[in-house]
C-alpha positions as CSV (number, residue, x, y, z in Angstrom):
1,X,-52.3,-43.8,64.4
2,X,-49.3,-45.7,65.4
3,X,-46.0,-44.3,66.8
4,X,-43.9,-46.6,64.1
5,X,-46.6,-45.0,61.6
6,X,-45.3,-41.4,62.7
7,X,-42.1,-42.1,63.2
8,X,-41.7,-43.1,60.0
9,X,-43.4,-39.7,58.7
10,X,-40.6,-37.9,61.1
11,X,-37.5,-39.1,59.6
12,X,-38.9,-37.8,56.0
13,X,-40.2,-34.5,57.6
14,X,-37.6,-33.4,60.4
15,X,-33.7,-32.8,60.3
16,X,-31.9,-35.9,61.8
17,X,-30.2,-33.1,64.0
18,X,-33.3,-33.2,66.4
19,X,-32.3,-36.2,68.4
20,X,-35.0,-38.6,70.0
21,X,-34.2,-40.6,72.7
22,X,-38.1,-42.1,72.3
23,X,-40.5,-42.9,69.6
24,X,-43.5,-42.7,71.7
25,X,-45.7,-40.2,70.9
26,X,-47.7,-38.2,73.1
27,X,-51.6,-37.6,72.7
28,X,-52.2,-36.1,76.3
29,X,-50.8,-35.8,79.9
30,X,-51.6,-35.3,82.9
31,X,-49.5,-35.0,86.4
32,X,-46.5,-37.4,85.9
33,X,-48.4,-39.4,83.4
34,X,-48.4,-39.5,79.5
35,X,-50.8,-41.5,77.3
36,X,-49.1,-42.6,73.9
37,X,-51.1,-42.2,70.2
38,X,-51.4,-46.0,71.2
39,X,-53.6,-45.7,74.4
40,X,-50.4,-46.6,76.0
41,X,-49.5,-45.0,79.2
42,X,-45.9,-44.2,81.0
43,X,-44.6,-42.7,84.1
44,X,-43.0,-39.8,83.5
45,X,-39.1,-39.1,84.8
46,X,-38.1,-37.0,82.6
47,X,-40.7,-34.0,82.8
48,X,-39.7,-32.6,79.5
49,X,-36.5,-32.3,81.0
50,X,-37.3,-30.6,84.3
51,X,-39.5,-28.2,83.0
52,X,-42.9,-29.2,84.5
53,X,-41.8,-29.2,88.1
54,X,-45.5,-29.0,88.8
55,X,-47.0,-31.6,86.6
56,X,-48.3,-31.9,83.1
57,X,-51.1,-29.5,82.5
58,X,-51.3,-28.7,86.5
59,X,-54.7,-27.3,86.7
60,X,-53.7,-23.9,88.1
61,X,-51.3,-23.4,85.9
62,X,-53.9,-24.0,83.0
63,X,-56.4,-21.8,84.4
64,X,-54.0,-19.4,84.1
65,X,-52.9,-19.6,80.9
66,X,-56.8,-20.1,79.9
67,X,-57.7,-16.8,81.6
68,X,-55.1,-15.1,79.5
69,X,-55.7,-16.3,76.3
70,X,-59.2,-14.5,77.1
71,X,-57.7,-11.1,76.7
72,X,-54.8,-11.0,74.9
73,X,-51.6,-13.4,73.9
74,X,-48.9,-10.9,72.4
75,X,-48.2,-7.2,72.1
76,X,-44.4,-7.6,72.2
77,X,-43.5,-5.9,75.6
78,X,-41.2,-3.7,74.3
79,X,-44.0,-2.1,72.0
80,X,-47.0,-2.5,74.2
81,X,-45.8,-3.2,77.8
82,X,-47.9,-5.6,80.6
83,X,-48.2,-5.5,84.3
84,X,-48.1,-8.7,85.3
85,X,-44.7,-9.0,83.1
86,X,-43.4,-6.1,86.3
87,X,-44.7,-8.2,89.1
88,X,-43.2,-11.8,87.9
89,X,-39.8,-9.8,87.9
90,X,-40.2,-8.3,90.9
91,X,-41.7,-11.8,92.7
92,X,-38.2,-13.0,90.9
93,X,-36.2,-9.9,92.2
94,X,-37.2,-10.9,95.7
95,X,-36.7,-14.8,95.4
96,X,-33.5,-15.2,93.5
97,X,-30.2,-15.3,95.9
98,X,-28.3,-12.6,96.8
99,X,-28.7,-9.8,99.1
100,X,-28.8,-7.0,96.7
101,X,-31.0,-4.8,94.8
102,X,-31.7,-6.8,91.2
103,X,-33.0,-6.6,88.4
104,X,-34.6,-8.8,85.6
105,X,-34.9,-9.3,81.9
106,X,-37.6,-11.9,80.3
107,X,-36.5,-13.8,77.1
108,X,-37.6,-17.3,75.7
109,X,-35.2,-19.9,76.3
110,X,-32.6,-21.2,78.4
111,X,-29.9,-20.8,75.7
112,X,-31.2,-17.1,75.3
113,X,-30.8,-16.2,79.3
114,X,-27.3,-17.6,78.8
115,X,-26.6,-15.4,76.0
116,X,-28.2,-12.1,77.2
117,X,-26.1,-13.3,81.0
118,X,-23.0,-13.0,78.5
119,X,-23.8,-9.8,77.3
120,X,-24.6,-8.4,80.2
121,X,-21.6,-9.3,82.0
122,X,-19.3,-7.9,79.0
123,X,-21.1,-4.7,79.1
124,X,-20.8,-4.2,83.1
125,X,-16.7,-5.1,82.7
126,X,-16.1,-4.1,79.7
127,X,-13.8,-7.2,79.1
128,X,-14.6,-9.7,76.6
129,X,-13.3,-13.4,78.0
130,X,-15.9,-16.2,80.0
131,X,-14.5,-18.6,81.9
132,X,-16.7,-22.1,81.7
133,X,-16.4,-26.1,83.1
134,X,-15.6,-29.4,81.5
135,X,-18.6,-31.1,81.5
136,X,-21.0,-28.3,81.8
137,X,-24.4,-27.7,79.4
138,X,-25.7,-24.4,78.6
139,X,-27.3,-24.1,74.9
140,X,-27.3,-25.2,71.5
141,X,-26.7,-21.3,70.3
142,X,-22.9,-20.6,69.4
143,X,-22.3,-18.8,72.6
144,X,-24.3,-21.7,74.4
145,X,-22.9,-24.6,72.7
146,X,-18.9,-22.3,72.8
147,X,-19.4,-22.4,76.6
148,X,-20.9,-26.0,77.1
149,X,-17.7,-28.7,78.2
150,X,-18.9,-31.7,75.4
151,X,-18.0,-31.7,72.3
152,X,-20.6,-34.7,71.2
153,X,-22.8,-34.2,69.9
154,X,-23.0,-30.3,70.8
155,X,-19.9,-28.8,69.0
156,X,-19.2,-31.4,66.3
157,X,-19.0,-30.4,62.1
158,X,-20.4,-27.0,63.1
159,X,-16.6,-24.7,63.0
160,X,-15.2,-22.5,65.0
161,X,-16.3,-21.8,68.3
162,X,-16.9,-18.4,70.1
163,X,-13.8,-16.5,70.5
164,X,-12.2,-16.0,74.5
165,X,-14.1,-18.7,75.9
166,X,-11.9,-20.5,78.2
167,X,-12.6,-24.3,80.2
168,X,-11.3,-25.7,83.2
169,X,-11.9,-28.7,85.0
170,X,-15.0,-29.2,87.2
171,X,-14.8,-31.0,90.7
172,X,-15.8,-34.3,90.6
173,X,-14.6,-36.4,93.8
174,X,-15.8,-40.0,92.3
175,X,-13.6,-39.2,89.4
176,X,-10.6,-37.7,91.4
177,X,-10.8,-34.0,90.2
178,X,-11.4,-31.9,93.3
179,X,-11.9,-28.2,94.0
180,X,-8.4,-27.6,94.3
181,X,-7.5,-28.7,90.6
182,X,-10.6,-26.7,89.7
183,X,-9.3,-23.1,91.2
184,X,-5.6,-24.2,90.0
185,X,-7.0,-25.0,86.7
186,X,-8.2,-21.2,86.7
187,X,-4.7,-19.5,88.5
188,X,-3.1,-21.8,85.6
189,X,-5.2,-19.5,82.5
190,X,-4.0,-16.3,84.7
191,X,-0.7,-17.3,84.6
192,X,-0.2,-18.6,81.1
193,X,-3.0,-17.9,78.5
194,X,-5.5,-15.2,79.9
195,X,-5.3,-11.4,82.0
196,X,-7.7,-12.1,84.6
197,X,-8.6,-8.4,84.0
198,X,-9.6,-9.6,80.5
199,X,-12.3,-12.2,81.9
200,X,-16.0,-10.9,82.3
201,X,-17.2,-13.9,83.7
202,X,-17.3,-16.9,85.0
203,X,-20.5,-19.3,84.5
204,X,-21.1,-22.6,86.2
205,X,-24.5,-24.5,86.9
206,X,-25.1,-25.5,90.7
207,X,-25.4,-28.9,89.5
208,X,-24.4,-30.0,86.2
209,X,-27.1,-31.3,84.3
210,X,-26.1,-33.1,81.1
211,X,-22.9,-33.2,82.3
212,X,-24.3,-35.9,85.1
213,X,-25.6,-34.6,87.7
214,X,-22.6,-33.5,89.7
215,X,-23.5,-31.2,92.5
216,X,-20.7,-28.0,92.6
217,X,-19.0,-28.7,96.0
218,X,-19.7,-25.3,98.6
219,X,-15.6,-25.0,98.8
220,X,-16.0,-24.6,94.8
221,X,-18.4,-21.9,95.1
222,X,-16.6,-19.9,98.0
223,X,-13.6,-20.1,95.8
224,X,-15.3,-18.9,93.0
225,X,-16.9,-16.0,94.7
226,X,-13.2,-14.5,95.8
227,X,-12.1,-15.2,93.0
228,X,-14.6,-12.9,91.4
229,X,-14.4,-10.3,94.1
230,X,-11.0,-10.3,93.6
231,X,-10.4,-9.7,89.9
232,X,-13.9,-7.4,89.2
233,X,-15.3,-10.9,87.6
234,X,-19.5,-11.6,87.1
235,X,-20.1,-15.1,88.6
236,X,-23.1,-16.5,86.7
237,X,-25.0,-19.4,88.3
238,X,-26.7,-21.3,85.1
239,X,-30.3,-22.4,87.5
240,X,-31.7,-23.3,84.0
241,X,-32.1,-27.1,85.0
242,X,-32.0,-26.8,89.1
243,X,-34.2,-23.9,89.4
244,X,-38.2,-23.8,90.8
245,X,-38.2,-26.4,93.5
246,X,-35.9,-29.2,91.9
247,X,-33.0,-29.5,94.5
248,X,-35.0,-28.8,97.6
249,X,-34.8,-25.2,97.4
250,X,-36.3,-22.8,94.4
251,X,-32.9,-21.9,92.9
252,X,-30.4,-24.5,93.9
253,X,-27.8,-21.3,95.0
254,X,-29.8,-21.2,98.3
255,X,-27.9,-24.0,99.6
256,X,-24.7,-22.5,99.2
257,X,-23.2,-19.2,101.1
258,X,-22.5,-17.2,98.6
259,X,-24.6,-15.3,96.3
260,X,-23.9,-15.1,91.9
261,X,-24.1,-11.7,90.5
262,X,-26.4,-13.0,88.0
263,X,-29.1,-16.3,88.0
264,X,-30.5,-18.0,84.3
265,X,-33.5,-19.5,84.5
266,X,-35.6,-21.3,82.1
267,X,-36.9,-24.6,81.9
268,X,-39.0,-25.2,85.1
269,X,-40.3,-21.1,85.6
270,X,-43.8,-21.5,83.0
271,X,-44.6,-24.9,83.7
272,X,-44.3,-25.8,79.7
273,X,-44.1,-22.9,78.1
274,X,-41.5,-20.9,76.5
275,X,-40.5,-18.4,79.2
276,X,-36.0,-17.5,80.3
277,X,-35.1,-15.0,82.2
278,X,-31.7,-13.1,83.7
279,X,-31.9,-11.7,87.3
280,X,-29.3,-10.2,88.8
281,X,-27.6,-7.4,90.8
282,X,-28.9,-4.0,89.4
283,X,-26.3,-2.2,88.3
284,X,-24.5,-5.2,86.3
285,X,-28.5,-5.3,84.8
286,X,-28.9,-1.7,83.5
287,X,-25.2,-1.6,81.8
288,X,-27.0,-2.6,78.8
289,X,-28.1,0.1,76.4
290,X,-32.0,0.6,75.9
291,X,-32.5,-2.0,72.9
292,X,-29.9,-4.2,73.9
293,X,-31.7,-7.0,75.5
294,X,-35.1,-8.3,75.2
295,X,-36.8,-10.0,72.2
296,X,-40.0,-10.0,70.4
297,X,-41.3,-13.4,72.2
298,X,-39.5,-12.7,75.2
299,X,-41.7,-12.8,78.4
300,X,-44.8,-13.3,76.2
301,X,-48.1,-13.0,78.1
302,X,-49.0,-16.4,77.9
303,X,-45.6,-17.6,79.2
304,X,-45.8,-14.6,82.3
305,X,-49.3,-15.8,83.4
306,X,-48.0,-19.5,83.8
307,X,-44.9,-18.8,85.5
308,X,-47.3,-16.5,88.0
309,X,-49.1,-20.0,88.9
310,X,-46.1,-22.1,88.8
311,X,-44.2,-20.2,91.9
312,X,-47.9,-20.2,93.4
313,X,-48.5,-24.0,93.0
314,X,-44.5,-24.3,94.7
315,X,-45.1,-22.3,97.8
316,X,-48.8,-23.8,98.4
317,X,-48.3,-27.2,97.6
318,X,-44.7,-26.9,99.6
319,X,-43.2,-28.5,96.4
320,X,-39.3,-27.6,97.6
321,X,-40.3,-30.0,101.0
322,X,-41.3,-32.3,98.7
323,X,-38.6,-32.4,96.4
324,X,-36.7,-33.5,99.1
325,X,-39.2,-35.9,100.5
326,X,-39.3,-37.7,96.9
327,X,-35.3,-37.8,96.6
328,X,-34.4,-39.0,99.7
329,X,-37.4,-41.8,99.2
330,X,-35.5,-42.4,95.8
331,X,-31.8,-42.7,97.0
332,X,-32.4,-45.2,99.2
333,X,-34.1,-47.3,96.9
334,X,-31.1,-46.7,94.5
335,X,-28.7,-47.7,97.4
336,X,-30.6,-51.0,98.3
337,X,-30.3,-52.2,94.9
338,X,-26.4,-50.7,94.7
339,X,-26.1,-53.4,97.2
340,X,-26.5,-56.5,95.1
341,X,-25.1,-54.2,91.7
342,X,-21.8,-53.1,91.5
343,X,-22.4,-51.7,87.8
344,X,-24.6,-48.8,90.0
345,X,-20.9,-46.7,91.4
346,X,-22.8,-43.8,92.7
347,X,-26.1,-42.6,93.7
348,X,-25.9,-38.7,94.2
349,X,-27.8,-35.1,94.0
350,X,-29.8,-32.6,96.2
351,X,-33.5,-32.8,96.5
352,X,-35.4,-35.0,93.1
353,X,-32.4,-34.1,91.2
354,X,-31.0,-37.5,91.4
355,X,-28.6,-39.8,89.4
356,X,-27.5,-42.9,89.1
357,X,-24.1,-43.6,87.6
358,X,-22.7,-46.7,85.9
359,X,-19.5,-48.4,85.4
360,X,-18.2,-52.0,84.2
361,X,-18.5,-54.6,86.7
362,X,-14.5,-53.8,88.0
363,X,-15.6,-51.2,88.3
364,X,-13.0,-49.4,85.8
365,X,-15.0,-47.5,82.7
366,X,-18.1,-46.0,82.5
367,X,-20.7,-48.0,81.0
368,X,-23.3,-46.6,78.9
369,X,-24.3,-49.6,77.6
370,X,-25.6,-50.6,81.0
371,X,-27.2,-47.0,81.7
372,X,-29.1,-46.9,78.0
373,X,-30.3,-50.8,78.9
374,X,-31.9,-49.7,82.0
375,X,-33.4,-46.5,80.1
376,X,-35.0,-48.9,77.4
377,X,-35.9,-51.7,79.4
378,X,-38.0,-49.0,81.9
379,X,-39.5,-47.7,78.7
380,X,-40.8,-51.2,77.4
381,X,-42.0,-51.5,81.2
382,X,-43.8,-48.0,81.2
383,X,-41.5,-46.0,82.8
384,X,-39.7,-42.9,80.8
385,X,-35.9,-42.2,82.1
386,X,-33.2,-40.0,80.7
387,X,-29.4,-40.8,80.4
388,X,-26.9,-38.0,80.4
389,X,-23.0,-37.5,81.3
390,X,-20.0,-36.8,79.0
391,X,-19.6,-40.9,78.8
392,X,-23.6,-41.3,78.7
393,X,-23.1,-43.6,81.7
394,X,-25.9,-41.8,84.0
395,X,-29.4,-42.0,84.5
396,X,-31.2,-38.8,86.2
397,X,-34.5,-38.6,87.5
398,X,-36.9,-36.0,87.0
399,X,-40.3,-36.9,87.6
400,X,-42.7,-34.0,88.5
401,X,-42.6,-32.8,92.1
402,X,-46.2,-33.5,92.5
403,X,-46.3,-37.1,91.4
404,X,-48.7,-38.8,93.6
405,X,-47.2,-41.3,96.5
406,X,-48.8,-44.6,94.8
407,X,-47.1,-43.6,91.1
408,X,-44.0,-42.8,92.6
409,X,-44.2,-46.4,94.2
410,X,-44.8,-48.0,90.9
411,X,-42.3,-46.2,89.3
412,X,-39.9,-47.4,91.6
413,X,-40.6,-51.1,91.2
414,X,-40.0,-50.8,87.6
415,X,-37.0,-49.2,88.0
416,X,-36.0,-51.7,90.0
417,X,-36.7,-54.8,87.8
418,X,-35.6,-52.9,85.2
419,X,-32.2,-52.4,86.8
420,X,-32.2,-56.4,87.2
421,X,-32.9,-57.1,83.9
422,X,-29.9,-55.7,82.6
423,X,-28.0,-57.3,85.3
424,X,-28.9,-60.1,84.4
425,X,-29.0,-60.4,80.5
């Protein structure tokens, strides 16, 4: 077979909706490594979009999944219930920040743990309005795509959004919005469009992941938290793309002071598999009626069994220490070649949660052009990157945590003549 061959058979078969920011076609994987239906094989720095943390097909995580398939794949918790679906929330209960008694509810996507966070929060309060960020990501669902701060291509030709869902501005120093615009931007909706005792929440992620990468500053979060405490609001940190070892830490909250009522997760907990989940403060938890959460997929057995191996594989192979180790590696190769490229404006994020963001040559509007020639010219090279950011300007980095010393190395050479390519086409 060849990926043109395929590709070909995909526009006929699959809705244009599903965007593709490849055509390569994967036949197998393994660590950060893919192998095409060619024979031809890339470094991976995307890892399905930080889901495998731990590496394609990490052995441990297989073995799991293996011995599981060996006695039974699905009962539907809910009908026939699991032990080991009780001990991954409690091993969640225990890790997730916050200095509370919590509880946890297994679903199957990120989008879904955002939605069931939502539901939650309205039933603890009892009020129906969500406060969310320009810029933010969090689903493709109604509620998800409502809440999410980008209109393309996430809220185009698809109608009304969700009712009493509210944005404000997100701190970004590089482009002049800071913490202080973000809180006024709130006491502005309390003063002229929305009751602060009508809001049930307030969602953010800890680092904004399609938005670009944006770390929230800790004055942000403080803020946020009295803010909360103040008005009987649920703060909601979204962890579904810095969760399980990506920013140094397992849930990126850690390196803040504060705690969020409740944590998302999703993406990075199975190591490839379909597993979500909401964890949060016990009482806001059980304010749902019996029935009113959960799902016939949700925490399926094959899902719980990897996600039991992943947070193993994080604590034994240290993979928060080496998130770190790999970023810092990374952002100063990105600042060496910043040197000779002023297109490069910024080089930011905590542990391998890194981007790279570009802007014309003065340095006066983003340039996306530039970012996508970088992604497509590492592709041709070997080398799979993701763009993101409201103005697609940004590359991000997401290569597994366990990607060996000497790949890492070789990706970063074609990153860099990749970069110089495009500076000098």
């Amino acid at each position: 077979m060849k990926n043109a061959e395929i590709s070909a058979r995909r526009d006929t078969a699959i809705s244009r909706g599903v965007g593709m920011q490849t055509q390569i076609y994967v036949a197998r994987a393994s660590g950060s490594e893919v192998w095409d239906v060619e024979g031809n094989r890339y470094i991976d720095f995307a890892a399905g979009i930080a889901v495998v943390n731990t590496g394609h097909c990490h052995p441990r995580v297989m073995e799991a999944v293996r011995e599981q398939t060996e006695v039974f794949t699905h009962t539907c918790h809910q009908v026939l219930p699991y032990e080991n679906y009780i001990r991954l929330a409690e091993r969640l209960n225990d890790r997730v920040p916050g200095d509370f008694a919590k509880k946890t509810v297994f679903v199957t996507t990120g989008a879904e743990a955002v939605e069931n966070a939502i539901k939650i929060a309205r039933a603890a309060t009892g009020r129906p309005a969500v406060i969310a960020f320009g810029g933010g990501f969090h689903g493709r669902t109604f509620m998800g795509m409502s809440l999410t701060g980008k209109v393309a291509p996430y809220k185009q030709n698809f109608g009304a959004m969700m009712p009493d869902v509210y944005h404000v501005p997100f701190p970004i120093e590089l482009h002049g919005t800071t913490t202080e615009d973000a809180l006024d931007g709130i006491g502005k909706l309390f003063k002229t469009d929305l009751d602060p005792a009508r809001v049930a929440a307030i969602i953010l992620e800890p680092v904004q992941g399609e938005g670009g990468f944006y770390p929230a500053p800790g004055d942000l979060m403080r803020g946020l938290r009295a803010l909360c405490d103040t008005h009987g609001i649920v703060l909601i940190a979204d962890e579904i793309q810095t969760g399980f070892a990506r920013t140094g830490h397992l849930f990126a909250m850690e390196g803040y002071d504060v705690a969020p009522d409740l944590t998302t997760m999703a993406k990075g907990l199975a190591g490839g598999l379909p597993l979500a989940a909401v964890t949060g403060h016990a009482e806001i938890m059980d304010a749902a009626q019996p029935g009113g959460l959960g799902g016939t997929y949700g925490g399926n057995p094959l899902g719980i069994a990897a996600a039991h191996a992943v947070l193993d594989v994080i604590d034994d192979e240290n993979l928060c220490s080496r998130a770190t180790e790999l970023g810092s590696r990374l952002k100063q190769r990105l600042n060496e070649i910043r040197e000779r490229v002023p297109e490069m404006i910024d080089v930011r994020g905590p542990g391998f949660m890194i981007a790279a963001e570009f802007n014309t040559a003065d340095g006066k509007a983003p340039n996306p052009d530039f970012a996508n020639g970088v992604r497509a010219e590492a592709l041709k090279r070997g080398l799979v990157l993701l763009t993101c950011g409201v103005y697609g300007n940004v590359i991000r980095f997401l290569a597994p945590l366990t990607i060996p010393d000497a790949v890492f190395a070789e990706a970063l050479d074609i990153l860099e003549a990749s970069i110089d390519a495009v500076k000098g086409a």
